[in-house]
Steps between C-alpha positions, in 0.01 A plus 500: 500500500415154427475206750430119467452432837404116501671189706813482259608826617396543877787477750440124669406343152810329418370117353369327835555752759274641739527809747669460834257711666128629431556683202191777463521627113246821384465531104432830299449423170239536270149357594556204237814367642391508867355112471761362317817653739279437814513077367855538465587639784290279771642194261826608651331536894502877513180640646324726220340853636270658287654678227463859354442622177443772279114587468526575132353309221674522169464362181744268472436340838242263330813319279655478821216334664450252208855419565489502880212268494597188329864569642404415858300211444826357301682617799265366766507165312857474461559640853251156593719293309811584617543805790835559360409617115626779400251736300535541150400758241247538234436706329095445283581751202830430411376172495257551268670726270750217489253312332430746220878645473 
């Protein structure tokens, strides 16, 4: 099963709302998106506990890491501009195929 948990689909993220109460959120996920949904969810006033993961390494986790990487600085920067932007997707290779195909 797939999940994309980050502040668009937590439960107290509707545009400009905050929790009631002290909200305390734990992520699994894999070790690459562990930054990016910790941002969102303490941009949204939930307290962050350490998240687990699995200990594997595979192959393909180095795409996701060159994805994950410049993905939370736009989010961090956009989150600075305005702490109700919702996230938005990229994707690098489809990009650049795009510019070949």
């Amino acid at each position: 099963m797939r999940s994309k948990m980050t502040a668009r689909q937590s439960p107290f993220s509707r545009r400009g709302s905050r929790p009631r109460r002290s909200v305390i959120v734990r992520v699994f996920a894999r070790y690459f998106h562990l930054p990016r949904a910790q941002l969102a969810f303490e941009s949204l006033g939930a307290k962050v506990l350490p998240g687990a993961f699995p200990r594997e390494v595979r192959a393909m986790d180095a795409y996701s890491i060159w994805r994950e990487v410049p993905a939370y600085a736009v989010y961090f920067a956009r989150l600075s501009l305005d702490e109700h932007a919702e996230p938005v997707s990229f994707r690098p290779v489809k990009f650049l195929m795009s510019l070949f195909f």
